[in-house]
C-alpha positions, 0 to 999 in steps of 0.5 A: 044020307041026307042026315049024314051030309047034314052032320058033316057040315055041321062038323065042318062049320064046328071046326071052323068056328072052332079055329076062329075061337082059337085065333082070336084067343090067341091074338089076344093073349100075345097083345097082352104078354110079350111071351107065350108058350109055344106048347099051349098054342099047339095044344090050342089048335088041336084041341078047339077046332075038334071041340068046335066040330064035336059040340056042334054037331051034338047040338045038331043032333039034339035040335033035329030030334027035338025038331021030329018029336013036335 
């Protein structure tokens, strides 16, 4: 249970860091051009956050296996 709450913050703070990827993306693109697609942004936010969340806790997953085999 321990290694499960572990890995759903782990999530949750991937998915966060995800988004903050996203917005800031984001913000910068529109101070470059006075147009963008309303598509490429909602695909944004959906697929970075899950990104985010997914990537993080593959690295979790990895470093505490690492962490056991020493």
């Amino acid at each position: 249970m321990k290694k499960t709450g572990m890995l759903f913050l782990t999530f949750v703070v991937g998915v966060l860091g995800g988004f903050t990827l996203f917005e800031f993306i984001v913000r910068i693109v529109l101070r470059q051009m006075d147009t963008f697609p309303v598509t490429f942004i909602g695909a944004l936010s959906m697929i970075l956050p899950l990104a985010g969340g997914i990537a993080a806790v593959m690295l979790a997953r990895r470093f505490t296996n690492k962490a056991g085999q020493d």
